[in-house]
FIZALUM-64681 format. One line per field, with one value per residue: residue number from 1; residue in one letter; x, y, z of N, C-alpha, C in turn. Coordinates in Angstrom, 3 decimals. Layout:
<kefis>
volum: NUM,...
sese: a,...
neast: X,...
nnorth: Y,...
nup: Z,...
caeast: X,...
canorth: Y,...
caup: Z,...
ceast: X,...
cnorth: Y,...
cup: Z,...
</kefis>
This chain:
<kefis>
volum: 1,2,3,4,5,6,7,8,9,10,11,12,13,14,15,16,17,18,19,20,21,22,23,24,25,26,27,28,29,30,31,32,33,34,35,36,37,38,39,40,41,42,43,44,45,46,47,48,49,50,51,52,53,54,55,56,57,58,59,60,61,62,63,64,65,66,67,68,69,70,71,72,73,74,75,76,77,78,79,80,81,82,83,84,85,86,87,88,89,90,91,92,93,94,95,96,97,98,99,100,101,102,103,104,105,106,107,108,109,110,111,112,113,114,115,116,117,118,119,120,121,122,123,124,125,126,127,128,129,130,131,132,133,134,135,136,137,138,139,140,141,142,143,144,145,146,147,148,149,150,151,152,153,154,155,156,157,158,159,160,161,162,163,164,165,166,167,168,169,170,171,172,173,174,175,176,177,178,179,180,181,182,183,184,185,186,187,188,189,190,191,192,193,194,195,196,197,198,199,200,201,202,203,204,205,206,207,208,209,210,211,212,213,214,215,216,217,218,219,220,221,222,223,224,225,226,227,228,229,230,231,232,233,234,235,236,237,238,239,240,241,242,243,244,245,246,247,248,249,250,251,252,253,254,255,256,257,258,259,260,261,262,263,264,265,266,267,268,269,270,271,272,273,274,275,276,277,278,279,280,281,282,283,284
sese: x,x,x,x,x,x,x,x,x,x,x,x,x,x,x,x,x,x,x,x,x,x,x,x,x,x,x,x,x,x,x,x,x,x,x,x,x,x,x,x,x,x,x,x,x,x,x,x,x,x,x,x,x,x,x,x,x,x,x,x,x,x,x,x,x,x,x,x,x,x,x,x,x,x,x,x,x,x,x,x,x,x,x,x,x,x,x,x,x,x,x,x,x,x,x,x,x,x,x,x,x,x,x,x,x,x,x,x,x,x,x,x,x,x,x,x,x,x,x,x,x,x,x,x,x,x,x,x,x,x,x,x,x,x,x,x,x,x,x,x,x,x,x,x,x,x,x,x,x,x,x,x,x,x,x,x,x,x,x,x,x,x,x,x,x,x,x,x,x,x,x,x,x,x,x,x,x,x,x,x,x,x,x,x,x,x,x,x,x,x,x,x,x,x,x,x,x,x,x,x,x,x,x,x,x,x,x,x,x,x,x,x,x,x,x,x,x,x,x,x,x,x,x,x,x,x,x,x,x,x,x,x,x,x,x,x,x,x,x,x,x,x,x,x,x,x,x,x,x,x,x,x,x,x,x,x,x,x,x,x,x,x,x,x,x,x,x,x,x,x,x,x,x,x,x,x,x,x,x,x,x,x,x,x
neast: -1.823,1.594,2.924,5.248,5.116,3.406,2.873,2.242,0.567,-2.053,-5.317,-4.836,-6.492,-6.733,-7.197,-7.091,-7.195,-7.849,-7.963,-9.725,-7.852,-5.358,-3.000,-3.237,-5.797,-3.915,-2.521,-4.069,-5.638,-3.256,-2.719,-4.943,-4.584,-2.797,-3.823,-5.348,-7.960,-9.879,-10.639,-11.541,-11.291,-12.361,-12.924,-14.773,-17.496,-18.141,-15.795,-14.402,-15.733,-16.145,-12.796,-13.596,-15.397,-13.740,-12.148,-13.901,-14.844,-12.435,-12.290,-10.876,-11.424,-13.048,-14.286,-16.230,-16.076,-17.196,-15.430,-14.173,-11.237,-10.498,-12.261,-13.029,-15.278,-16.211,-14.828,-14.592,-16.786,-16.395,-14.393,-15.447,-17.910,-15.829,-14.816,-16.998,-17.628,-15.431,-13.762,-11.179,-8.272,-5.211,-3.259,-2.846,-3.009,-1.717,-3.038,-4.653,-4.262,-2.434,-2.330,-2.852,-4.350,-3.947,-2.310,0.074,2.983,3.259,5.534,9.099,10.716,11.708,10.750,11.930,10.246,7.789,6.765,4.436,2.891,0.032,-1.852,-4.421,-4.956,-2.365,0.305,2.791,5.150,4.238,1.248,-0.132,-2.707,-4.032,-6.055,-5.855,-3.435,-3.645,-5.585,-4.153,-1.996,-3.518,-4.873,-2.823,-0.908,-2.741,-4.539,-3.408,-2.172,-4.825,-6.566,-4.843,-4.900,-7.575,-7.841,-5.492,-5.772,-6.732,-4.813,-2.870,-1.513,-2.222,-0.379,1.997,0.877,0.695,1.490,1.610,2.276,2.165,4.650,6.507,9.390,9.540,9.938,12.420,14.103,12.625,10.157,10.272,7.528,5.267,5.113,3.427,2.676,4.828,6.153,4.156,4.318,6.929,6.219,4.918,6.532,8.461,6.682,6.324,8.678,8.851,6.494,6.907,9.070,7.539,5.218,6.897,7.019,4.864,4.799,3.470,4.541,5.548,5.874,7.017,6.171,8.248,7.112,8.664,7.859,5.069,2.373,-0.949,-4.232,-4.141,-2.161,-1.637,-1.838,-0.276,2.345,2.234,1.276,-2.129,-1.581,-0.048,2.729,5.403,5.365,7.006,7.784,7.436,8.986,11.509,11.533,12.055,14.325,15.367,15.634,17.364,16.620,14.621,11.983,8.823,7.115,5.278,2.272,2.687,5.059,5.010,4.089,5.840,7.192,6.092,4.169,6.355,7.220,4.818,4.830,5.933,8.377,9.708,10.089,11.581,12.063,11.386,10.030,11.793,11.367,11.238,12.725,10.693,11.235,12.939,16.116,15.482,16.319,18.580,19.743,22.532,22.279,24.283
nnorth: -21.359,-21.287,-20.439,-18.643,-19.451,-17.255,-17.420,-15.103,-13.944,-14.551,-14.080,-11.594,-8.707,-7.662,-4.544,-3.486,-1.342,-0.603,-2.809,-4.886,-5.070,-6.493,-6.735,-6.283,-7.753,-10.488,-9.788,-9.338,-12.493,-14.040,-12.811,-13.865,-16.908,-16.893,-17.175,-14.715,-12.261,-10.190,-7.201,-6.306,-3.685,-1.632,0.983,0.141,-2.033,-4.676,-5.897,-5.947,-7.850,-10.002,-10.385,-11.337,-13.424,-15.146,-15.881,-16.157,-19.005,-20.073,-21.181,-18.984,-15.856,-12.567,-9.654,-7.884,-4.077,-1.114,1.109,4.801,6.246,9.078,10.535,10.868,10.293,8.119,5.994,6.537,5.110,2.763,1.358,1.853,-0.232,-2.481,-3.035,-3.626,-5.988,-7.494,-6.596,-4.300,-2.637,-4.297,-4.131,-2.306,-1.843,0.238,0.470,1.448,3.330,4.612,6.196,8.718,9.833,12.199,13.285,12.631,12.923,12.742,12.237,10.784,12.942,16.097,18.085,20.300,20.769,19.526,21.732,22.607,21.069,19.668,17.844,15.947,15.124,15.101,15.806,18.090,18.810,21.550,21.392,19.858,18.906,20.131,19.327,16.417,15.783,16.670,14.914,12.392,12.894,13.254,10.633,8.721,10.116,11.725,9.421,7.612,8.922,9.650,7.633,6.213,7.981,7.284,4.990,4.054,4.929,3.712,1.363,2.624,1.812,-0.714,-4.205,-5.320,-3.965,-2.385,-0.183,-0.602,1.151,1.455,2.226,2.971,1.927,4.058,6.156,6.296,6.830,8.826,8.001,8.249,10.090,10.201,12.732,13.157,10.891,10.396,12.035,11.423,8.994,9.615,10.768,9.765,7.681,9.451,10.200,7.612,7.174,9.747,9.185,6.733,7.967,9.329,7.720,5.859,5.942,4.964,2.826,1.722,0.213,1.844,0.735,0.764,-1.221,-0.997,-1.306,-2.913,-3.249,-4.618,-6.041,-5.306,-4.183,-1.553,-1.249,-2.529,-2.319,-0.298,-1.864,-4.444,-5.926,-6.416,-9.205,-10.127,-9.887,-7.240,-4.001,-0.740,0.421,-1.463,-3.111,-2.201,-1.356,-4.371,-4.704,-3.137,-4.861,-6.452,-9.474,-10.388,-10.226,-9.195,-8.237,-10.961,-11.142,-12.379,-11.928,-9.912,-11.027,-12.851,-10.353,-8.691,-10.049,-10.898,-7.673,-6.820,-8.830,-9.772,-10.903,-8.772,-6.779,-4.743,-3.495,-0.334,2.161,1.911,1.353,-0.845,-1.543,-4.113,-4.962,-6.762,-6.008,-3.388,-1.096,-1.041,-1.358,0.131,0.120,-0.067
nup: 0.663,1.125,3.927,6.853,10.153,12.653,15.309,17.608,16.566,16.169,16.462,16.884,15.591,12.796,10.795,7.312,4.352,1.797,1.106,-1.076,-2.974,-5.010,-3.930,-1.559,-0.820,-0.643,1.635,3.583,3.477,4.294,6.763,8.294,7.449,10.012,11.782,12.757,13.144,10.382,9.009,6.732,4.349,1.745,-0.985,-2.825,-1.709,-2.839,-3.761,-1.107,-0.297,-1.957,-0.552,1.749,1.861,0.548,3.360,4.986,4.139,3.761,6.039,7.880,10.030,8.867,8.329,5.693,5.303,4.077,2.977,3.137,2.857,3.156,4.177,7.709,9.219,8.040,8.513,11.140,11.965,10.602,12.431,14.955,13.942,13.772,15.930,17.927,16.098,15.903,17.763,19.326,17.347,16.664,15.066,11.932,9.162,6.113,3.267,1.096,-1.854,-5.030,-8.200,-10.763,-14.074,-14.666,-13.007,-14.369,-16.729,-20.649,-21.610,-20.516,-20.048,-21.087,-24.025,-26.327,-28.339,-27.691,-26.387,-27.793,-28.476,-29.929,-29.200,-28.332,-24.666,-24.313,-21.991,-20.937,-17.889,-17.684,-18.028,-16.350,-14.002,-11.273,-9.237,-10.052,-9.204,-6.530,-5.868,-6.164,-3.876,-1.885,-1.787,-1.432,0.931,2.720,3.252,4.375,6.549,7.760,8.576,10.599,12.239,13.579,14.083,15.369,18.160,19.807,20.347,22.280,25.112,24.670,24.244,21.633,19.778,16.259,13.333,10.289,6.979,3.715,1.291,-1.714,-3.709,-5.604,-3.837,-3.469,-5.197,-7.681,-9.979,-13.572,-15.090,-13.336,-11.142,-8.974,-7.687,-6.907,-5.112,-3.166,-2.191,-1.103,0.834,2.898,3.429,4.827,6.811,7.974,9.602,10.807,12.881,13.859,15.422,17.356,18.539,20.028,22.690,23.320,22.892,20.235,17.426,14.291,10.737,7.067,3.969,1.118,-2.048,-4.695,-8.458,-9.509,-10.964,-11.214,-11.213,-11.780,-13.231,-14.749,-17.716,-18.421,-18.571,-19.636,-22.765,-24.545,-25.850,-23.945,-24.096,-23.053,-22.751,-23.685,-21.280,-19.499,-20.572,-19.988,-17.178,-16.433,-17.470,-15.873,-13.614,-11.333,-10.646,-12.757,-13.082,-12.465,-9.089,-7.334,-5.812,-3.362,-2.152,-0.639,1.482,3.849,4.839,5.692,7.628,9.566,10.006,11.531,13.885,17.151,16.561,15.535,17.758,18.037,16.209,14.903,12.467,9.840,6.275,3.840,0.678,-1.319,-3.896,-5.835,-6.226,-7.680,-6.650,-5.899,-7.973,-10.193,-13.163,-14.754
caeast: -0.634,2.856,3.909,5.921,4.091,3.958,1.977,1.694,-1.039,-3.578,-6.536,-5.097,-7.218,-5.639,-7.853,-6.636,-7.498,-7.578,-7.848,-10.072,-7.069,-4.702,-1.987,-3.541,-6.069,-3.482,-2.072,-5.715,-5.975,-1.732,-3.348,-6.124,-4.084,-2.432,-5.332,-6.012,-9.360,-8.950,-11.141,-11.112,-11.996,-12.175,-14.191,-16.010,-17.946,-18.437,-14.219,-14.017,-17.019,-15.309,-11.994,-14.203,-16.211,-12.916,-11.919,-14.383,-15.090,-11.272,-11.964,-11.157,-12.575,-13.423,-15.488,-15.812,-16.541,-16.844,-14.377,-13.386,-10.305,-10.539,-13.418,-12.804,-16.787,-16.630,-13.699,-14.659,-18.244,-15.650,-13.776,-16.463,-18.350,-14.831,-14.219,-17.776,-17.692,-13.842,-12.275,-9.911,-7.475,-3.814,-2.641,-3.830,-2.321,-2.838,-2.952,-4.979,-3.363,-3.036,-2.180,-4.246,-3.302,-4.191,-1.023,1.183,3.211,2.859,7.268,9.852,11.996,10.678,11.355,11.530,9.147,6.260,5.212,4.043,2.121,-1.515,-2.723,-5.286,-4.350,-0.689,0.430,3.784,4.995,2.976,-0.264,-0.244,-3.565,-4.009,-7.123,-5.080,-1.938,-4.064,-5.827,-2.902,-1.467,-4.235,-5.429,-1.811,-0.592,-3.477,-5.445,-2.385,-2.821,-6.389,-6.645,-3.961,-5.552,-8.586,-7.502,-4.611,-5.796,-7.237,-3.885,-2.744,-1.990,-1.774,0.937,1.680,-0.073,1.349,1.368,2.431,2.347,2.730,5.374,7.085,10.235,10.233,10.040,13.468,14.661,11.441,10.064,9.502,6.391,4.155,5.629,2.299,2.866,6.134,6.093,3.190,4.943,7.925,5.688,4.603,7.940,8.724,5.584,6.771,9.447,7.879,5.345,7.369,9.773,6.432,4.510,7.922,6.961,3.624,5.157,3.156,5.720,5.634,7.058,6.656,6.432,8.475,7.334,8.994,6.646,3.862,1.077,-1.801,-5.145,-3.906,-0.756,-0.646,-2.070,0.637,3.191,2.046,0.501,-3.119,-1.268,0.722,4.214,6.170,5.490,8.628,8.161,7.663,10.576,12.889,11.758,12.543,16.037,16.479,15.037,18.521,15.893,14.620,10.649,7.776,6.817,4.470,1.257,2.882,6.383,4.916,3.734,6.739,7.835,4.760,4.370,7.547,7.297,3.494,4.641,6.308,9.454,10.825,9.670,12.695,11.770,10.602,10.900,11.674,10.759,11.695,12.118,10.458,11.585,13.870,16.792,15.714,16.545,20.356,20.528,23.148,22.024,25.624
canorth: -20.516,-21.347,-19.163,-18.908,-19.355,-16.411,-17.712,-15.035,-13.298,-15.803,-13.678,-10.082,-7.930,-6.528,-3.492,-3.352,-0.414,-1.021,-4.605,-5.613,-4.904,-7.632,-7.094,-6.181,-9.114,-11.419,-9.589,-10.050,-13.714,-14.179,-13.146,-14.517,-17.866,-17.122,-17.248,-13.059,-11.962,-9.409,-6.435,-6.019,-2.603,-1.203,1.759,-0.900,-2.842,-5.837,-6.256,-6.131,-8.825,-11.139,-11.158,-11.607,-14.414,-16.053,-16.136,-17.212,-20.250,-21.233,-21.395,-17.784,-14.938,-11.585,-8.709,-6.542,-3.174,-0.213,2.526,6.166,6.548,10.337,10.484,10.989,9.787,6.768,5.920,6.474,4.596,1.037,1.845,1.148,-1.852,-3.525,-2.912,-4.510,-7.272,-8.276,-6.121,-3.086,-2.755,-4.774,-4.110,-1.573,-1.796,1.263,-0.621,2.212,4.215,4.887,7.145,9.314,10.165,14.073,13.345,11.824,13.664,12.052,11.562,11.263,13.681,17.337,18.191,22.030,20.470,19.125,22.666,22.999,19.722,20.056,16.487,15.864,14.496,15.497,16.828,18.407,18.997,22.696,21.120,18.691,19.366,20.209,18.428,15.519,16.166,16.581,13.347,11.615,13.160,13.181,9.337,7.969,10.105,11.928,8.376,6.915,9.764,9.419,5.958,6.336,8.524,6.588,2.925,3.786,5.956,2.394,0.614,2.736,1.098,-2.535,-4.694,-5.821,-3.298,-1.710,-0.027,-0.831,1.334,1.134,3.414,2.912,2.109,5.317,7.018,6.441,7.701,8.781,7.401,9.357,10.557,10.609,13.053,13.083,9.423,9.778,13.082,11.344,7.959,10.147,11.668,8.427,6.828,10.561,10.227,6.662,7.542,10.539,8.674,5.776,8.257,9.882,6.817,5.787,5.960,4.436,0.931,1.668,0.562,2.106,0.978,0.841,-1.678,0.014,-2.748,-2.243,-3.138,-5.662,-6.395,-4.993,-3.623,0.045,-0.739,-4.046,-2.033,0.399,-2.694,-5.241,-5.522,-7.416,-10.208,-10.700,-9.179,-6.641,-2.573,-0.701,0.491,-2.798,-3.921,-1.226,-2.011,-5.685,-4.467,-2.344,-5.461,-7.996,-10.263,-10.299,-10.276,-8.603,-9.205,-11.089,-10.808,-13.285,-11.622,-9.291,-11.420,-12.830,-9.336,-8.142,-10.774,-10.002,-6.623,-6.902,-9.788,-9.861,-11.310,-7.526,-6.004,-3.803,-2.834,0.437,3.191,1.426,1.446,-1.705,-2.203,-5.884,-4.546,-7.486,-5.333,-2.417,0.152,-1.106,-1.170,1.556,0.354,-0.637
caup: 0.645,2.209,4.890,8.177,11.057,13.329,16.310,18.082,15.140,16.161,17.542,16.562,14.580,11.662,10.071,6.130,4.209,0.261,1.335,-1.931,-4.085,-5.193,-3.172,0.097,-0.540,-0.755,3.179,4.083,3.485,4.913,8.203,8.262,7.587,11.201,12.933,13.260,12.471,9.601,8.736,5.463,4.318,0.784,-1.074,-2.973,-0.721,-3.604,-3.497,0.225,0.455,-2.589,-0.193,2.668,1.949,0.552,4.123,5.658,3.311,3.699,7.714,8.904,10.776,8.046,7.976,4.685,5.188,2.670,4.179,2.480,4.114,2.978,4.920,9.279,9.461,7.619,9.642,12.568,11.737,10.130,13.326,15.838,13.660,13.805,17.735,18.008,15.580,16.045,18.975,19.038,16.340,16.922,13.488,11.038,7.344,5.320,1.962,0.026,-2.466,-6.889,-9.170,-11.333,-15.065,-14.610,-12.204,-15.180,-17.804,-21.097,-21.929,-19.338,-20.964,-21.457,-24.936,-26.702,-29.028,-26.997,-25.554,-29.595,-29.333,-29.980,-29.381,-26.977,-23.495,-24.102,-20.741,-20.320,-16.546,-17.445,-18.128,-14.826,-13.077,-9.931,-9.231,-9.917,-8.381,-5.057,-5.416,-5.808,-2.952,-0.818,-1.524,-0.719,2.251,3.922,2.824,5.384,7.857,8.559,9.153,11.433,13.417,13.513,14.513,16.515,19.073,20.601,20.789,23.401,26.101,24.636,23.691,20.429,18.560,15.273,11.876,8.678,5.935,2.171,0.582,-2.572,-4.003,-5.978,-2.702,-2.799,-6.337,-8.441,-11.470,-14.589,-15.441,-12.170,-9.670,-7.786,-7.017,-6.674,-4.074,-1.986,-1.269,-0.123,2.051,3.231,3.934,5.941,7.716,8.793,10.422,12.238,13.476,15.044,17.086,18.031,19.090,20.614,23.944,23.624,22.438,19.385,16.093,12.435,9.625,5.848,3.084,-0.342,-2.911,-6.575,-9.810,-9.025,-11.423,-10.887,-11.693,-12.229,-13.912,-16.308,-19.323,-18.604,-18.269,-20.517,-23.947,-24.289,-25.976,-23.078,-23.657,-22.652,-23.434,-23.552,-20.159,-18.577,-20.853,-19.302,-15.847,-16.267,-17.185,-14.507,-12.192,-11.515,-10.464,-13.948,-13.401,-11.564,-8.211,-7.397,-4.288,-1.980,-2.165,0.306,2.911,4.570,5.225,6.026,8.714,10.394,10.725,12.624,14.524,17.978,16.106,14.888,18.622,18.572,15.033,14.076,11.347,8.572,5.209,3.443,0.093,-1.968,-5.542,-6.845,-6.183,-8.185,-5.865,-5.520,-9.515,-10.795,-14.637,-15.185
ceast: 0.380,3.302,4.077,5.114,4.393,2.774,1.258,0.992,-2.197,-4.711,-5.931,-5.939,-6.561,-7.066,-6.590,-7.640,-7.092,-7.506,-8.407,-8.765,-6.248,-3.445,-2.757,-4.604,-5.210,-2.856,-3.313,-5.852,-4.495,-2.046,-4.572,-5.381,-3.546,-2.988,-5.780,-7.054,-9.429,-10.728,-10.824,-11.640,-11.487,-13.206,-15.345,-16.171,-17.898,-16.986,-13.892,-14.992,-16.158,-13.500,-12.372,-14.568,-14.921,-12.417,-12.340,-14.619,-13.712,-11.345,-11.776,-11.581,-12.018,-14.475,-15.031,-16.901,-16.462,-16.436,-14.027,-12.513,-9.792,-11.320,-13.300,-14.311,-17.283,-15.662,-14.057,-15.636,-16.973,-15.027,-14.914,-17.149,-17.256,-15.010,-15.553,-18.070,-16.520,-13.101,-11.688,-8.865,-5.975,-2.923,-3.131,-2.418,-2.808,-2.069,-3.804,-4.554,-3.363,-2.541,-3.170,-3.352,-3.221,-2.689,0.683,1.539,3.401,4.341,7.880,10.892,11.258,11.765,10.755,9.932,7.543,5.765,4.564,2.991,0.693,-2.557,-3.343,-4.721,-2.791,-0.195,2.023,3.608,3.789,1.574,-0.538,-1.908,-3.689,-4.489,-6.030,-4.206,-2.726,-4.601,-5.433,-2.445,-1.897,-4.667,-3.925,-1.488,-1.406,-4.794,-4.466,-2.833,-3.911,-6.845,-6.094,-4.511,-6.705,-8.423,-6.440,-4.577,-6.106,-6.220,-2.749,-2.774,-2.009,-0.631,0.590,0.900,1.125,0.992,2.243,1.847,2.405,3.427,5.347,8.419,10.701,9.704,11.761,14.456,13.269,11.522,9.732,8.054,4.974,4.909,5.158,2.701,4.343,6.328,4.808,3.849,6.253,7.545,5.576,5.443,8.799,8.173,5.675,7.405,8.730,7.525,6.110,8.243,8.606,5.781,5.852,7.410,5.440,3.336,3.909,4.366,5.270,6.215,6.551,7.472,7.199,8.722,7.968,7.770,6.211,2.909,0.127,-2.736,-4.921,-2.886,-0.755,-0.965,-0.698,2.387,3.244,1.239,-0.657,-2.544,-0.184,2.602,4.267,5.716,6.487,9.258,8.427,8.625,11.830,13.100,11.913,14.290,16.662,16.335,16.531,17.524,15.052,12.869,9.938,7.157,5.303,3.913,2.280,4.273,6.557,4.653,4.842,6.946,6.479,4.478,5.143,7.706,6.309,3.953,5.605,7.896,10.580,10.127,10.842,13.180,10.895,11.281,11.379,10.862,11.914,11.235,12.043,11.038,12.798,15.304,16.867,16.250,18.055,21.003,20.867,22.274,23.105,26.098
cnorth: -21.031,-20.671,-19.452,-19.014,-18.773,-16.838,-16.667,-13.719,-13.830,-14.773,-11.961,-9.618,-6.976,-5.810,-3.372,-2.510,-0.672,-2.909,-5.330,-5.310,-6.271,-7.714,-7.331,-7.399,-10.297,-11.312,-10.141,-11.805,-14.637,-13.932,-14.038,-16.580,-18.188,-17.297,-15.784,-13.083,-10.182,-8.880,-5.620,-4.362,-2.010,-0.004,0.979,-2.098,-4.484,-6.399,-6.551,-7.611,-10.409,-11.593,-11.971,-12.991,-16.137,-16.811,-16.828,-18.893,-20.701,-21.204,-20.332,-17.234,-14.054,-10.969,-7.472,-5.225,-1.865,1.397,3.707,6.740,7.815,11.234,10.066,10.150,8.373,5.582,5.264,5.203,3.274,1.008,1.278,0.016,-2.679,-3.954,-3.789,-5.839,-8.713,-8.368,-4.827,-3.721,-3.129,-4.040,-3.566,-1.613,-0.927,0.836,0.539,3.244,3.882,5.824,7.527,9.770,11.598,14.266,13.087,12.707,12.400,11.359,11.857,12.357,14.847,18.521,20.236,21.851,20.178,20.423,23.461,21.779,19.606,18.717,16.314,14.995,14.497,16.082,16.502,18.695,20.337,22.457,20.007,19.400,19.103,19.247,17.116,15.043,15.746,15.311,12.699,11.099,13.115,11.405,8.787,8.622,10.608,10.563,7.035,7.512,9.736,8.303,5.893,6.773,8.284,5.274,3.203,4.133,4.829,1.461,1.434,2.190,-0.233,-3.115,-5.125,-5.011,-2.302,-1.033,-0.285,0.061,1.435,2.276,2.479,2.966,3.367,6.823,7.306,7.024,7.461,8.427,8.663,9.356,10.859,11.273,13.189,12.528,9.339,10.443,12.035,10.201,8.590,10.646,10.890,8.081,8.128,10.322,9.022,6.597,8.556,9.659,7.505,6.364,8.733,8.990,5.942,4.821,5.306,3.061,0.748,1.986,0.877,1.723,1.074,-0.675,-0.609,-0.995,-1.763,-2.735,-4.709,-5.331,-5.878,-4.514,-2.380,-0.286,-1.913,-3.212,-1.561,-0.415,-3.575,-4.854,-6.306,-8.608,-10.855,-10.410,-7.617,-4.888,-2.063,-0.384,-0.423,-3.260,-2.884,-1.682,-3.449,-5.955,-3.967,-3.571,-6.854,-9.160,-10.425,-10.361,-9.224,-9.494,-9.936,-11.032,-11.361,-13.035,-10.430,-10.015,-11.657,-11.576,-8.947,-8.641,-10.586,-8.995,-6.213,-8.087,-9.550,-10.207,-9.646,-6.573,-4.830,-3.349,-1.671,1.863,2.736,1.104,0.288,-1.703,-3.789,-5.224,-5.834,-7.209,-4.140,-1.523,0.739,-1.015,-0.152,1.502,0.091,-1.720
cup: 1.666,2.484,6.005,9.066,12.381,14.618,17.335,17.311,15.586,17.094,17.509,15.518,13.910,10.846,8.638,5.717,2.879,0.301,0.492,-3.409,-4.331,-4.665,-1.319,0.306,0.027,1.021,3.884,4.232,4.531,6.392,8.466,8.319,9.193,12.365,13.562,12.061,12.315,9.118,7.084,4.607,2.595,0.475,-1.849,-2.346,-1.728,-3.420,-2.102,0.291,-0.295,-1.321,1.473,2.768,1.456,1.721,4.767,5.319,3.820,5.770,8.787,9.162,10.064,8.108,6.483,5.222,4.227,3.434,2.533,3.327,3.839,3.949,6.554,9.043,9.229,7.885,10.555,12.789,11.671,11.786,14.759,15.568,14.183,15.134,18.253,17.348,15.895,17.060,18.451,18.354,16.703,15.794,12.662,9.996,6.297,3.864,0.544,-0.776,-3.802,-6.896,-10.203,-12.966,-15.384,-13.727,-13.157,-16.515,-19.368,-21.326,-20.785,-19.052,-21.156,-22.783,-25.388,-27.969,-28.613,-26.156,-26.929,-29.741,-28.781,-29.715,-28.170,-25.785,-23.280,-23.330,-20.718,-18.611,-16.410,-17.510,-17.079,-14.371,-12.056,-9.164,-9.110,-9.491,-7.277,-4.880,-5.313,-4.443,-1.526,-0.360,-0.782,0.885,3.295,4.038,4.011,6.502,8.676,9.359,10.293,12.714,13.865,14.290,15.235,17.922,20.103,20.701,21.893,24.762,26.159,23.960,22.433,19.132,17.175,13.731,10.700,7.522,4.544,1.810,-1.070,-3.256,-4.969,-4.888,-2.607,-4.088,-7.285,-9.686,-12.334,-14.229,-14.372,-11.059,-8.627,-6.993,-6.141,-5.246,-3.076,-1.313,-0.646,0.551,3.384,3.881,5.072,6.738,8.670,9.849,11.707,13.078,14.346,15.791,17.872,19.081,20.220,21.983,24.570,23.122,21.038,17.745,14.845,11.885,8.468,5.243,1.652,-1.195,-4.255,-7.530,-9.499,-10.280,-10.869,-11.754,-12.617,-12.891,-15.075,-17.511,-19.922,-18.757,-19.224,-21.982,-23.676,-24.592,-24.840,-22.823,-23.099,-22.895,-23.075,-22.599,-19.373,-19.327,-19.921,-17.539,-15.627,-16.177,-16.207,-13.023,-12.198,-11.400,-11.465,-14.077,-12.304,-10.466,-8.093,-5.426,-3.168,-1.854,-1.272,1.624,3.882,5.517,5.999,7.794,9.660,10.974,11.794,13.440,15.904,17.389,15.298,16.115,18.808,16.906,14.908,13.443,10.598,7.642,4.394,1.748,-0.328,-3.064,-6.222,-7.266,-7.193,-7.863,-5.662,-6.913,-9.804,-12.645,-15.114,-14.372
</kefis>
């Protein structure tokens, strides 16, 4: 991978949180290139171990561990292995987060017709479930929160230490059909802020990533077809993207880098978005 070289990364410990996913892998391995030794933490231990063992094989220092970052206990537990295997936490990246489809209405549009429509899994905004809603809501921002309060309580006191976040570019004008998703990364990108006038004074910085539409696990079905084109959503969001495609993994790192690195020390509270300039598109 070609990337900047932030020198002084070399020997921090970055804790990642959803770190066997395909974006936050790809942050995982982006440090790990700088010479910080990176804690990789996912809820399946087999994903954390695959970006693990990548690491080590290409030369760096990785531990996978299998974290429920819902879960204070199993926390606390990744939280102490690390501090003994690696060191206290420089850099924590809360990388875990999804949508649920108990969270998702089925059209973006709420028609007089569809509260007549008898077809299974057909959810108007009235048939949303709760259940779902909350998991949403709970995996993205109290799935931020916890962590937080877990891994940071130990950079007190040292230099250089920070958080990064994940929001979402429809934190900043929501997408149809998931308002779960949409309400929790605005919680997220609130909670950012907070949290870095809070920590303020304890030279501990916050900020947020707000990527736009990335590929992924959870979303290509919903994006692509099996043969490889377009569905009409991922055609719409290509239109709304000036930059005319989807991002891809390594379109986070740069940024990523930057904002954990000594080079944005008089950075915090921001929420950045990557989106390809979706965010700035009127649609005209």
């Amino acid at each position: 991978m070609d990337t900047p070289k932030f020198k002084e990364l070399k020997g921090k410990v970055v804790a990642i949180t959803g770190g066997g996913g395909i974006l936050c892998s790809t942050l995982a391995r982006a440090f790990a290139d700088q010479g910080a030794k990176v804690c990789v933490m996912d809820l399946k231990m087999e994903s954390a171990q695959v970006v693990s063992d990548k690491i080590n094989n290409d030369g760096g220092c990785a531990i996978p561990l299998k974290v429920d970052v819902l879960d204070r206990e199993s926390l606390k537990n990744a939280n102490k292995e690390m501090e003994e295997r690696l060191g206290p936490c420089d850099i924590l990246i809360n990388g875990a987060g999804g949508n649920h489809p108990l969270g998702t209405t089925s059209n973006p549009y709420l028609l007089k017709e569809d509260l007549l429509e008898t077809t299974k899994d057909f959810k108007t905004f009235f048939d949303l479930d709760m259940e779902g809603i909350q998991f949403v809501f709970n995996l993205n921002f109290i799935g931020t929160l916890l962590p937080t309060q877990v891994f940071s309580r130990g950079m007190i006191g040292r230099k250089g230490c920070n958080v990064l976040n994940i929001s979402s570019m429809n934190a900043f004008t929501p997408l149809t059909k998931i308002p779960a998703y949409s309400g929790a990364k605005a919680a997220v990108s609130n909670f950012t802020q907070w949290l870095a006038v809070h920590f303020s004074k304890v030279d501990i910085r916050v900020n947020a990533l707000a990527p736009g539409f990335f590929l992924t696990d959870q979303n290509r079905s919903l994006l692509t077809n099996p043969e490889g084109g377009l569905t009409s959503r991922g055609t719409t969001i290509i239109d709304q993207t000036p930059m005319g495609r989807f991002g891809e993994p390594e379109d986070l790192v740069g940024t990523t880098l930057w904002l954990t690195s000594g080079q944005s020390k008089f950075v915090t509270g921001i929420v950045v978005p990557i989106d390809g300039g979706f965010s700035a598109f009127s649609g005209v």
